[in-house]
C-alpha positions as a printed NumPy array, in Angstrom:
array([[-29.681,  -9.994,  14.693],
       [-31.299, -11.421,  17.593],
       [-30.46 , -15.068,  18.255],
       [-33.96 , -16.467,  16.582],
       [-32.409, -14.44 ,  13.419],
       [-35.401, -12.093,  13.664],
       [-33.992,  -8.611,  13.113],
       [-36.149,  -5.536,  14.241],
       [-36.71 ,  -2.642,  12.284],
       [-34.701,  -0.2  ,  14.787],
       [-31.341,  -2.551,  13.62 ],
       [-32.394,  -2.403,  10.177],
       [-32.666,   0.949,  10.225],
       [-29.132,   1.275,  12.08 ],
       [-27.553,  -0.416,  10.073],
       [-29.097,   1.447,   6.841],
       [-27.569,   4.497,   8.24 ],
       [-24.274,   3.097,   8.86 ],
       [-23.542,   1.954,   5.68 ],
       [-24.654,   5.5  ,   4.351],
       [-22.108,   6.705,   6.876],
       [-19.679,   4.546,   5.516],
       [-20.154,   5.38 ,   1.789],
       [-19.657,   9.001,   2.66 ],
       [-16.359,   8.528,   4.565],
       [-14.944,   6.395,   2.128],
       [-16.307,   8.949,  -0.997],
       [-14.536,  11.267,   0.799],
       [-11.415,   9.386,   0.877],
       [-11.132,   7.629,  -2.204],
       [-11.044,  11.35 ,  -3.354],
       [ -8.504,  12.566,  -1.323],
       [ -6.663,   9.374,  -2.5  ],
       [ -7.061,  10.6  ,  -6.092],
       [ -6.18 ,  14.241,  -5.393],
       [ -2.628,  12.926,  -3.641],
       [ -1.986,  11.008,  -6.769],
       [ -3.134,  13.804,  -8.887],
       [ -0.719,  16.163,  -6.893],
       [  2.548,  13.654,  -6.852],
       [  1.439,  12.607, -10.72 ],
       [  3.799,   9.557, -10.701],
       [  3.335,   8.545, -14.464],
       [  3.466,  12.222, -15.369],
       [ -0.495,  12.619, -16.688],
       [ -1.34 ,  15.62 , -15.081],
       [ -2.427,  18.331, -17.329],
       [ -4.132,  20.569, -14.794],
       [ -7.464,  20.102, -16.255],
       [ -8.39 ,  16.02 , -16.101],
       [ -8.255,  16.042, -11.661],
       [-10.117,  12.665, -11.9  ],
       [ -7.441,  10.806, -13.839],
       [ -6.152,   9.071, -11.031],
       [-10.054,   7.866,  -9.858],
       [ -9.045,   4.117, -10.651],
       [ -5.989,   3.507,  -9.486],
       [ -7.169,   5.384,  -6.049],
       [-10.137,   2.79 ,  -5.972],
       [ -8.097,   0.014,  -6.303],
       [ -5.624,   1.714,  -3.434],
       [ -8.224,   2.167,  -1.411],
       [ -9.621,  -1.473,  -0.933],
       [ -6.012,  -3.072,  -0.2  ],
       [ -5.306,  -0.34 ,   3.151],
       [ -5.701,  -1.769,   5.893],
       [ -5.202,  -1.014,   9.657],
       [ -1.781,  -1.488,  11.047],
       [ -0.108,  -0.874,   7.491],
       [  3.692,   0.467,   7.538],
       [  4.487,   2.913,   4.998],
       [  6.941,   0.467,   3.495],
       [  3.934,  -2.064,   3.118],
       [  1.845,   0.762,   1.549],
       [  4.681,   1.634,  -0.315],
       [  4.777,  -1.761,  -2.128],
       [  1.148,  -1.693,  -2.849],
       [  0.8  ,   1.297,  -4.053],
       [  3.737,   0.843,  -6.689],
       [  2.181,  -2.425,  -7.369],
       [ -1.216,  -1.069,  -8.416],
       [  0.995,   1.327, -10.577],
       [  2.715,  -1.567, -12.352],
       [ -0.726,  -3.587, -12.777],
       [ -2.159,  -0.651, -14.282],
       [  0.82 ,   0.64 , -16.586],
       [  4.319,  -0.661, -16.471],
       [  7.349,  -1.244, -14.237],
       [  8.723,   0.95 , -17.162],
       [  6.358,   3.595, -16.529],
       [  5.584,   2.838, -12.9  ],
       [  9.162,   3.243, -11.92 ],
       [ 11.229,   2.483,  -8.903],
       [  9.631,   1.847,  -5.958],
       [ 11.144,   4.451,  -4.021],
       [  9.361,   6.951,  -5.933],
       [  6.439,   6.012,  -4.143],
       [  7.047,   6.439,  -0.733],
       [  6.113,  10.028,  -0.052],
       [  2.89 ,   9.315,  -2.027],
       [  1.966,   6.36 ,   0.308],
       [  2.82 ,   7.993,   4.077],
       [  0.172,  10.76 ,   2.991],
       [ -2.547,   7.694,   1.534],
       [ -1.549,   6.426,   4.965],
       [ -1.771,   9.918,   7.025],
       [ -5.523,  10.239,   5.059],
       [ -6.416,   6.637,   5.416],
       [ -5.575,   6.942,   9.262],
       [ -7.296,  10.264,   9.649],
       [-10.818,   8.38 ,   7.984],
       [-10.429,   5.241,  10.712],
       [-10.645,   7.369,  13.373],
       [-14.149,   8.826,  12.558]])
């Protein structure tokens, strides 16, 4: 926006495109999100047919990344959302979710470099 808050159509149109851009990168990753929770199944729903069970919880994932994350950070999350969204009975120990969030991170850092 120029400073007399007049915006041209060229930067309209920019920025129309880059929030298409940035709906298809995160598409992309919220399902890769789902399809690593889907693989590691931590509350044991997998039954090989409903792939977009973990669609939710991956959305909710997805908004709390952030750059400069550690894994034990993500970690916490990530078991968090599972406790918010089940149990700490069915969630389970924390641990349990490490492996799951160092490849959320290794996707999530993949995406923030494009």
């Amino acid at each position: 926006m120029r400073p007399n808050g007049i915006v041209t159509p060229e930067e309209i149109r920019a920025a129309r495109d880059n929030r298409k851009a940035l709906r298809g990168v995160y598409k992309q990753l919220l399902g890769e999100i789902s399809a690593i929770l889907f693989r590691h199944d931590p509350i044991g729903i997998n039954f090989e047919e409903n792939t977009d069970e973990y669609d939710a919880e991956a959305g909710t994932i997805l908004t709390r990344l952030r750059a400069g994350m550690t894994a034990e950070e993500a970690t916490a999350m990530i078991h968090a959302e599972f406790v918010l969204w089940f149990s700490c009975a069915d969630a389970g120990p924390e641990e349990k979710y490490a492996s799951i969030a160092a490849e959320i991170l290794g996707a999530y850092r993949q995406h923030e470099l494009h």
